[in-house]
C-alpha positions as CSV (number, residue, x, y, z in Angstrom):
1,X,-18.0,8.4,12.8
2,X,-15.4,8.8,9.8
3,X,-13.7,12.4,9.8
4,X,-11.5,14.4,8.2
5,X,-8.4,12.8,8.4
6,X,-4.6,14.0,7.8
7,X,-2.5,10.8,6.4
8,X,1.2,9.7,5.6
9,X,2.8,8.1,2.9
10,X,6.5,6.8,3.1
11,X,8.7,6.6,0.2
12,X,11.8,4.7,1.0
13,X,14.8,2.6,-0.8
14,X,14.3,-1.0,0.4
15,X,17.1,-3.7,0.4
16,X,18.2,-7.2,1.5
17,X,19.2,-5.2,5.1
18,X,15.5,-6.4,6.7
19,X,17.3,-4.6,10.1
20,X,18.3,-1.1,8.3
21,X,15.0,-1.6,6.3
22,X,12.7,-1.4,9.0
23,X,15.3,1.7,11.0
24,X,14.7,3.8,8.0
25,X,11.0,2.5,7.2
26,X,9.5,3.3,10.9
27,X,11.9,6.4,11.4
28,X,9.7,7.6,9.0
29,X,6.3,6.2,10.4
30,X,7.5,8.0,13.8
31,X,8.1,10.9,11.3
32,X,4.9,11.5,10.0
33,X,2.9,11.0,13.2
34,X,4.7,13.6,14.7
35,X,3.9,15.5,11.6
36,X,0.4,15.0,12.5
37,X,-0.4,11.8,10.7
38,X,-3.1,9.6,12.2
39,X,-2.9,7.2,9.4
40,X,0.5,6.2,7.9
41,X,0.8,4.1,5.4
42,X,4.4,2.5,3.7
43,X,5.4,1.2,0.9
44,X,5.5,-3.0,-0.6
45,X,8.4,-4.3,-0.1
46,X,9.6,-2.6,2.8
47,X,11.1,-5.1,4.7
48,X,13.2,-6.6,2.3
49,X,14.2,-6.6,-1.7
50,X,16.6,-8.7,-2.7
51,X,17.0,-12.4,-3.1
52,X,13.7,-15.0,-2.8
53,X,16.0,-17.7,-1.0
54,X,17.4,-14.7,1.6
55,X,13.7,-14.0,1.9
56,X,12.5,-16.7,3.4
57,X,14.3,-17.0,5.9
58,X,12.0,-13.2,7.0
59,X,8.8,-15.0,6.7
60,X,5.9,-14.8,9.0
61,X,2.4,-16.0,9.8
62,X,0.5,-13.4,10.9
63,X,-1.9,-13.5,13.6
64,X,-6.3,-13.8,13.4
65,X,-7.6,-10.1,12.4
66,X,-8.2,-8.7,16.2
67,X,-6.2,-11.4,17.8
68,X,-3.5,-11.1,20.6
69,X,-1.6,-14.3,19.3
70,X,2.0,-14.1,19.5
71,X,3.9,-12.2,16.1
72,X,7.4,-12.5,14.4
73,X,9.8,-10.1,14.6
74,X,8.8,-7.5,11.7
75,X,4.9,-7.7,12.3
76,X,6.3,-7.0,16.4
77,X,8.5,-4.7,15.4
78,X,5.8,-2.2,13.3
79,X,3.0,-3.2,16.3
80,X,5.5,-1.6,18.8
81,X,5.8,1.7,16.1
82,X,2.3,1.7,15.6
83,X,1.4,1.7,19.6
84,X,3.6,4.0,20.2
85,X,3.1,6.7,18.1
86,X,-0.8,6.1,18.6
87,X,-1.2,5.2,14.8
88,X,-3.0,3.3,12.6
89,X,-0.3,1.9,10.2
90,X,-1.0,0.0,7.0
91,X,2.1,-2.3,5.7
92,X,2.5,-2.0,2.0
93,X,3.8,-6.0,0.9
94,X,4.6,-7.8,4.3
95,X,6.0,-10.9,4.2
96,X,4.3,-13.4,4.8
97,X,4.3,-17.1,4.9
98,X,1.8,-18.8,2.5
99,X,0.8,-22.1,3.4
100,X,2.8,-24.1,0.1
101,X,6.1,-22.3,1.1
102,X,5.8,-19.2,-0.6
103,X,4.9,-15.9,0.4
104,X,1.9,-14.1,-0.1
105,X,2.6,-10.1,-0.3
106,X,0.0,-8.6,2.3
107,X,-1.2,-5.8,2.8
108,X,-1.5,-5.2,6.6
109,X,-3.4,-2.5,8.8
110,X,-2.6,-2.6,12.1
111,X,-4.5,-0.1,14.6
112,X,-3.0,2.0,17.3
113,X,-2.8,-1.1,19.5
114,X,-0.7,-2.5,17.5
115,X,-3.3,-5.4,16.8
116,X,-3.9,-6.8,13.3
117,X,-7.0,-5.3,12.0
118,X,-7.5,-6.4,8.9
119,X,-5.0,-8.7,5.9
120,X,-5.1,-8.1,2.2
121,X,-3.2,-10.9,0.0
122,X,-2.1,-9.0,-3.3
123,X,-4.1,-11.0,-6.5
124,X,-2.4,-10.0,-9.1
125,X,1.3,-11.2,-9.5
126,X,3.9,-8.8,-11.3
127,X,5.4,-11.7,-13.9
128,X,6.8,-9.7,-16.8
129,X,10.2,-9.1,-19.0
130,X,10.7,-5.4,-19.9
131,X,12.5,-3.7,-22.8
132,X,15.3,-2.7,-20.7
133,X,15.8,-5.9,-19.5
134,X,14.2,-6.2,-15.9
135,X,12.6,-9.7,-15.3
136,X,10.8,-10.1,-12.3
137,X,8.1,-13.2,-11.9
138,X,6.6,-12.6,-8.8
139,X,4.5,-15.6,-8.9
140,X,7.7,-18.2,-8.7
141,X,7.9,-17.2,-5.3
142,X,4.6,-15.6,-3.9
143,X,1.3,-17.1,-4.2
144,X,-2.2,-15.0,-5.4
145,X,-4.6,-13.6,-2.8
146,X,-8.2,-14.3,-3.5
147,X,-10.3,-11.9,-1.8
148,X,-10.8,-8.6,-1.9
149,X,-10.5,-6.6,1.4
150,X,-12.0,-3.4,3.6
151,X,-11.1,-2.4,6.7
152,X,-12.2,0.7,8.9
153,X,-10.2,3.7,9.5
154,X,-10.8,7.5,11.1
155,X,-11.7,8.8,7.8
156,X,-13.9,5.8,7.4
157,X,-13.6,2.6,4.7
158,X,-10.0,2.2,3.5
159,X,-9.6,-0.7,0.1
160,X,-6.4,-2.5,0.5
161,X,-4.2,-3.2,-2.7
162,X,-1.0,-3.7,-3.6
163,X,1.0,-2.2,-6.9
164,X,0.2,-4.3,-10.0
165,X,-3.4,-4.6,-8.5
166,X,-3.5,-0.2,-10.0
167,X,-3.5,-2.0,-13.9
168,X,-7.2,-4.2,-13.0
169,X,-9.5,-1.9,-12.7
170,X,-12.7,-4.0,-11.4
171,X,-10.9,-4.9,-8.2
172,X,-10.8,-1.1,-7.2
173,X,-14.9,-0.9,-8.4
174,X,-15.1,-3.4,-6.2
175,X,-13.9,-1.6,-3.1
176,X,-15.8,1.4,-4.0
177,X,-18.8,-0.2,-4.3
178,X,-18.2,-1.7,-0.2
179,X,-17.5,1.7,0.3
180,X,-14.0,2.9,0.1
181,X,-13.5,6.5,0.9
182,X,-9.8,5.9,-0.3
183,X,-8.0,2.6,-1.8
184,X,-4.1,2.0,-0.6
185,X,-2.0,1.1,-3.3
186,X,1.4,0.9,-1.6
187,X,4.0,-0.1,-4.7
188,X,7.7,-1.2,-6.0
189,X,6.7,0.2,-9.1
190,X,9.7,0.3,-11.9
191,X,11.2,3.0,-13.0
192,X,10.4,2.0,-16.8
193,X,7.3,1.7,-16.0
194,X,7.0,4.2,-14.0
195,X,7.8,7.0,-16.1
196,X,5.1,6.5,-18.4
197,X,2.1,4.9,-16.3
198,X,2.4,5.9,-12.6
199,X,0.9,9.3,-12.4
200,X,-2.2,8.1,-15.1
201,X,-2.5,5.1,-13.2
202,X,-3.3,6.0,-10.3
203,X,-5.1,9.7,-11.2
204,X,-7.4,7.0,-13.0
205,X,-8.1,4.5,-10.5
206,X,-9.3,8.1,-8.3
207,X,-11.5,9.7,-10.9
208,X,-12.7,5.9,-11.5
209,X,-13.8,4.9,-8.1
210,X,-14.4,8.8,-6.9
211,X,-12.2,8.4,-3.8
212,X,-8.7,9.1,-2.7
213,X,-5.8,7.0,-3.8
214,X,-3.2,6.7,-1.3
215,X,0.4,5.5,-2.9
216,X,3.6,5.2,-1.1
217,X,6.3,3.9,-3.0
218,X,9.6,2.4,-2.8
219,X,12.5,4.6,-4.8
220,X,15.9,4.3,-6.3
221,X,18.2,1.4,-6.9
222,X,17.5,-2.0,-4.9
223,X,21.1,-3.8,-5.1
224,X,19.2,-6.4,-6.9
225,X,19.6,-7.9,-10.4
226,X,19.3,-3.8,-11.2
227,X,15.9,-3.5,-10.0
228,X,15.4,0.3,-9.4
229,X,12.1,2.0,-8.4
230,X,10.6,5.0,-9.5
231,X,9.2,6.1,-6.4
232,X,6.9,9.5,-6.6
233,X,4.6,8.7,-3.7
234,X,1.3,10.0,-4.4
235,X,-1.9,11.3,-3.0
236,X,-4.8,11.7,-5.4
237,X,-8.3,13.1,-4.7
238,X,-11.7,12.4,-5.5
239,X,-11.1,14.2,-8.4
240,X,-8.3,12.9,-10.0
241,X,-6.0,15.9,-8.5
242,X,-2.3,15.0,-6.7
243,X,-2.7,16.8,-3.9
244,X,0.5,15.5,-2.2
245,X,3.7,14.2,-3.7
246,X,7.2,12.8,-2.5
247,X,9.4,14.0,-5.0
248,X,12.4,12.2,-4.7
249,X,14.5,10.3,-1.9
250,X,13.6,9.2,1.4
251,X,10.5,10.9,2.9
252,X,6.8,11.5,3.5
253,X,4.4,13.3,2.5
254,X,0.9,14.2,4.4
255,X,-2.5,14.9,3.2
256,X,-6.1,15.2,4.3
257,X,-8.6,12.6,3.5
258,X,-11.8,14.7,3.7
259,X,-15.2,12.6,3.5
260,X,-17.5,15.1,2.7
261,X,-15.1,15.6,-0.2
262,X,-15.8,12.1,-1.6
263,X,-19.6,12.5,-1.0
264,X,-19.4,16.2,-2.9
265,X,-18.0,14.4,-5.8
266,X,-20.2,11.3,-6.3
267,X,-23.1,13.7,-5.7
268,X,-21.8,16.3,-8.5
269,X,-20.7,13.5,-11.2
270,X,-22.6,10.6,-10.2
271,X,-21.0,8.0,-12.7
272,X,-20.7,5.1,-10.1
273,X,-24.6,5.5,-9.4
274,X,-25.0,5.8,-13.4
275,X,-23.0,2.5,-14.3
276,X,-24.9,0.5,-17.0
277,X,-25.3,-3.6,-17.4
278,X,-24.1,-4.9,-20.8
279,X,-23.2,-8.1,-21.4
């Protein structure tokens, strides 16, 4: 039966180091379980930012959900965390290889056995050219996901998406309607972008859907073409409060996901149950 659950976000600074990436990224997995965390969840992007040719070389197929096929060195790596420190750990953007050479950026849970649970392929690709110059067209060198994904968790359903995904609002309806008690949404979001849209974002997404939004984030400058990061990994509840927050730097932050919670605020503002049909 789901339960009250206490969670973990990371918010780390990601680089073309895949090696120091994944020190510092499951340093801080370890981190937050011993903090108490049964589920920890860390940021897209965490393995590597920096140039799509270096990239590729870091690619993976992952294994069948529940299978004990063999797995690179990343997904082998986090499995190893994850089994050790007895926790279910969801992988913000791993990098995986896509089938016409790209990547696909999934979002992977992987149980306390380290075994691949459950795959979520990000739909919605981050192509755009900001006013202070950033250009980033995801979709040159990752392919879209199709599919929109649950998987099972202590506190119950968890929706799986991935940073852009927090601007389409439908896909997160979609996951509460299968039953999401929280939706990931582990994020490289910019620090333009940031600034203005993060916080309302995300607070919306959670009032939307009526369930916790759990958002680590990347932070800081990337070494990259001047991509920086805005960071501010949040927790958001039911609703629409932060109730955890990394503030800056490398870190975590833990919250309860509390079921009951959920159920007290769908039952006091019904507005999912109230949704009209229009055409």
């Amino acid at each position: 039966m789901s339960a009250k659950t206490t969670v973990g976000i990371v918010q780390m600074c990601a680089n073309a180091d895949v090696e120091a990436n994944l020190d510092s990224t499951l340093s801080l997995v370890s981190g937050a379980a011993d903090a108490g965390a049964r589920v920890v969840l860390v940021p897209e992007a965490f393995a590597f930012i920096g140039r799509e040719r270096d990239r590729a070389e870091w690619l993976e197929r992952l294994p069948e959900p529940n299978s004990t096929d063999a797995q690179g060195p990343i997904l082998e790596r986090c499995a190893e965390t994850a089994r050790t420190t007895g926790s279910h750990l969801v992988l913000g953007g791993f990098p995986e290889q896509a089938p016409d050479g790209r990547a696909y950026n999934t979002c992977v849970h992987l149980t306390p056995d380290g075994v691949v649970a459950a795959a979520y392929r990000k739909i919605h690709l981050f192509d755009v050219d900001l006013a202070d110059g950033t250009r980033l067209a995801e979709s040159r060198g990752t392919a879209a996901g199709d599919r929109a994904v649950i998987t099972e968790t202590p506190f119950g359903p968890l929706g799986l998406t991935v940073c852009y995904d927090v601007r389409f609002p439908l896909l997160y309806q979609a996951l509460a309607d299968q039953g999401a008690m929280a939706i990931a949404v582990p994020s490289a979001f910019t620090r333009t972008t940031g600034r203005d849209h993060w916080h309302v974002l995300l607070r919306a997404r959670a009032i939307e859907c009526q369930c916790y939004i759990l958002a680590p984030a990347q932070h800081g400058d990337h070494g990259h073409r001047g991509r920086q990061s805005y960071g501010h990994g949040l927790v958001v509840d039911p609703w629409g409060d932060v109730v955890a927050e990394c503030e800056g730097g490398d870190g975590f932050a833990l919250a309860d996901i509390d079921p009951a919670r959920v159920a007290e605020v769908r039952a006091q503002l019904p507005s999912l149950a109230n949704r009209g049909r229009f055409q």
